[in-house]
VOMI-284646 format. One line per field, with one value per residue (C-alpha): x negated, z negated, y negated. Coordinates in nm, 3 decimals, padded with zeros to 5 digits, m for minus. Example, Ala and Ser with C-alpha at 12.3 -4.5 7.8 and 13.67 -1.06 7.14 Angstrom:
// VOMI-284646
c1 = [m01.230, m01.367]
c3 = [m00.780, m00.714]
c2 = [00.450, 00.106]
END
This chain:
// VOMI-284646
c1 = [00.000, m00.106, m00.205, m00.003, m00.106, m00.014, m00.008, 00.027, 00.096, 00.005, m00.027, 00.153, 00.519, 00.563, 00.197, 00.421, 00.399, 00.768, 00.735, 00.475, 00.629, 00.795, 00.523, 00.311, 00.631, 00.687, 00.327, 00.229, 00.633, 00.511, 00.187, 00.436, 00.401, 00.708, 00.695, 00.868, 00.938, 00.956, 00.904, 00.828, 01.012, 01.237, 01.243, 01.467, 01.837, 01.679, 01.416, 01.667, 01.818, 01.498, 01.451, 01.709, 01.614, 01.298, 01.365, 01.654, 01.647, 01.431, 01.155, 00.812, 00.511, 00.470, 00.823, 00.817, 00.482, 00.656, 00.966, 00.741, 00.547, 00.885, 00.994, 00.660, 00.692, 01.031, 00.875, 00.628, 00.790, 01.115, 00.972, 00.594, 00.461, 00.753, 00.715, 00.350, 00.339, 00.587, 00.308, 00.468, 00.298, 00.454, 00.453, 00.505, 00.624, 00.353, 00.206, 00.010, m00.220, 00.045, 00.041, m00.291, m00.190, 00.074, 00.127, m00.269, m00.322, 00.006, 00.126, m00.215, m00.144, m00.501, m00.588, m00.749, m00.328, m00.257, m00.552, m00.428, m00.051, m00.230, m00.377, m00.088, 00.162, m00.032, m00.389, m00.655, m00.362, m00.422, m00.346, m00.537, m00.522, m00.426, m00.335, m00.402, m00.218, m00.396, m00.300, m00.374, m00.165, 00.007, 00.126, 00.270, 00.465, 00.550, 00.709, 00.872, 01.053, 01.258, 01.410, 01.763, 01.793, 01.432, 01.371, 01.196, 00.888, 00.920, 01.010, 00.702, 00.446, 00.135, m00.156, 00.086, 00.004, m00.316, m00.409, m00.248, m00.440, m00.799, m00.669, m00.573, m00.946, m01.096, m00.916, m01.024, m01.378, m01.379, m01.237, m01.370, m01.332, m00.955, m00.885, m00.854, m00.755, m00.616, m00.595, m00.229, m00.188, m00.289, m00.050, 00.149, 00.015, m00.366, m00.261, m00.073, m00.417, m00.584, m00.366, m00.357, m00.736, m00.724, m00.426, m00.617, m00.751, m00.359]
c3 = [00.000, 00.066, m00.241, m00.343, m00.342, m00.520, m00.389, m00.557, m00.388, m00.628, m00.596, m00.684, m00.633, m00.253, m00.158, 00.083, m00.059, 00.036, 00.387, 00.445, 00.271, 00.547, 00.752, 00.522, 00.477, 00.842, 00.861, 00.668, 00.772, 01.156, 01.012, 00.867, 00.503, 00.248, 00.095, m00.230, m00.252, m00.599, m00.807, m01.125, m01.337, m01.214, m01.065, m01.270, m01.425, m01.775, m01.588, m01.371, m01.676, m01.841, m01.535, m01.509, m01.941, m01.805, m01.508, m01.694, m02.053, m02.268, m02.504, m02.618, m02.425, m02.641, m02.588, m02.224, m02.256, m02.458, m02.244, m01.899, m02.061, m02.186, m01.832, m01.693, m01.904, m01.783, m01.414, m01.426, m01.609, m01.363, m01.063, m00.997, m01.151, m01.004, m00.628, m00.678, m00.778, m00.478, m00.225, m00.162, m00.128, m00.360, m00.327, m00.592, m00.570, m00.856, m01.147, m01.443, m01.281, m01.271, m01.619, m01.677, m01.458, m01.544, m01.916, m01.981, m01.719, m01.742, m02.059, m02.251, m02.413, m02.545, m02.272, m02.549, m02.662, m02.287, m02.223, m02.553, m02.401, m02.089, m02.251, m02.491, m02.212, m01.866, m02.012, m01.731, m01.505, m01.237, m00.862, m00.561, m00.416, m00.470, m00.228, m00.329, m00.135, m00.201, m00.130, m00.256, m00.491, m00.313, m00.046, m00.247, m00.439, m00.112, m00.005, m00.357, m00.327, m00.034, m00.343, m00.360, m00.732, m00.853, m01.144, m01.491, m01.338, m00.973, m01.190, m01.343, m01.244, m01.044, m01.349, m01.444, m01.077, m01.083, m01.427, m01.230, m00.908, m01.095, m01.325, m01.003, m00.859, m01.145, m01.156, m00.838, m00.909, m01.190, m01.022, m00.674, m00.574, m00.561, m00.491, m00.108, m00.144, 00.120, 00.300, 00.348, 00.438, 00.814, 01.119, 00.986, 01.330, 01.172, 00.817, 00.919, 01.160, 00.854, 00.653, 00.925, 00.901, 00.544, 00.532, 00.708, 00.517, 00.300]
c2 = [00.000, m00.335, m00.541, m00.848, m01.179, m01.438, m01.789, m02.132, m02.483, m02.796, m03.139, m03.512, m03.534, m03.702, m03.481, m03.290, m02.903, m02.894, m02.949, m02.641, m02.414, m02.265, m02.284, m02.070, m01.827, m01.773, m01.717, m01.454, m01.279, m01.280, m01.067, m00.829, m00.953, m00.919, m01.319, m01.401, m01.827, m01.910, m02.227, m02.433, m02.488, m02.235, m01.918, m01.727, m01.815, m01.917, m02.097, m02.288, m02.405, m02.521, m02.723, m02.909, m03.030, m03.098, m03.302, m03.484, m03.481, m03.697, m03.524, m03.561, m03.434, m03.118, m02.999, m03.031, m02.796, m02.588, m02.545, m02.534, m02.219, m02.087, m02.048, m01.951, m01.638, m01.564, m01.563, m01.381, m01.144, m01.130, m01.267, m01.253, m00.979, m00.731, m00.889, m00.876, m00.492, m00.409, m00.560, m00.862, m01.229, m01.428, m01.816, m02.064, m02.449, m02.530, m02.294, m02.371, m02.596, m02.808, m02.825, m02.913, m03.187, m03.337, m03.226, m03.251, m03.536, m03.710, m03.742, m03.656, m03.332, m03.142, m02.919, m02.717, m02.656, m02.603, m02.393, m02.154, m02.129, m02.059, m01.745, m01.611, m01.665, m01.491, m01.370, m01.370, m01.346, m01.638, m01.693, m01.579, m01.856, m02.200, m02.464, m02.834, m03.122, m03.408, m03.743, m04.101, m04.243, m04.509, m04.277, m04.058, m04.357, m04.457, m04.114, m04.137, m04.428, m04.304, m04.027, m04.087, m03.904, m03.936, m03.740, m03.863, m03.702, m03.911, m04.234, m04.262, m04.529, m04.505, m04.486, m04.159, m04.014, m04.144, m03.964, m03.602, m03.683, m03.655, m03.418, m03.164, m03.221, m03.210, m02.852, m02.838, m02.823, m02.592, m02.341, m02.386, m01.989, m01.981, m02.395, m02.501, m02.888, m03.024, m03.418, m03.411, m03.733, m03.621, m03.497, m03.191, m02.988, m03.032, m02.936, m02.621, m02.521, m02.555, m02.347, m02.089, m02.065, m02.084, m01.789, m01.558, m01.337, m01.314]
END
């Protein structure tokens, strides 16, 4: 049986993850691949739920870690680790990078607290590959400001994206065997030749 592989996109809200998504999906399906699309927050019934608190509801910075790590369990437990054991490529809207950028990055949460959740809640469990869309703040603000519900996450200023942008590359750069970032503020034809070349060995 084919191994599965598990695959994580990442980057500021208005990067653009959304729009490859299917591109990456359709992909890896035309090479005969089964692919699971997933996401963060999310992902499972509870972990809809728990999204919707944490896109909506008011709370400090260490309950929104708590609940993102709450429904990270409930995914891989559900979701990612079954799909994953079956063969299948799975492919998740964010993971726990995201947390180190955005709860870490964002709102200034110890990583040392983050890193510890990291390890109680998935172990050495981590993706295969992660797929960074990286794009300059103002851009992304840009893109944002066309949202016609924006979340508390997309109504945050620009120093709050600028703190996730540097915390994502400085991610990045620790863990340079699994990152591939990506200039996403180019023409989506040269982005998805470079995620073809960068898909090939999935």
């Amino acid at each position: 049986m084919t191994p599965g592989k598990f695959i994580t996109l990442e980057g500021v809200d208005g990067a653009g993850k959304s729009t490859h998504i299917p591109f990456i999906a359709d992909t890896l399906r035309a090479r005969g691949r089964e692919v699971l699309l997933t996401r963060e927050p999310g992902g499972t019934a509870l972990g809809e739920k728990l999204r919707e608190l944490l896109l909506r509801e008011p709370m400090c910075p260490e309950t929104e870690t708590l609940l993102m790590f709450a429904a990270r369990r409930e995914h891989l437990e559900q979701v990612i680790r079954p799909a994953l054991a079956r063969g299948a490529v799975v492919i998740s809207d964010r993971f726990t990078d995201a947390s180190f950028a955005y709860q870490c990055g964002g709102r200034g949460v110890p990583v040392a607290k983050v890193a510890q959740l990291e390890q109680w809640v998935q172990g050495d469990f981590q993706p295969d590959l992660t797929l960074l869309f990286d794009l300059p703040v103002a851009v992304s603000t840009q893109r944002l400001a066309n949202a016609r519900d924006p979340d508390r996450f997309e109504q945050e200023g620009a120093d709050f994206f600028d703190r996730i942008r540097n915390a994502y590359l400085a991610r990045a750069a620790q863990f340079p065997q699994r990152f591939r970032v990506i200039d996403s503020g180019r023409a989506i034809p040269e982005i998805q030749a470079e995620l073809q070349a960068m898909l090939a060995d999935v």
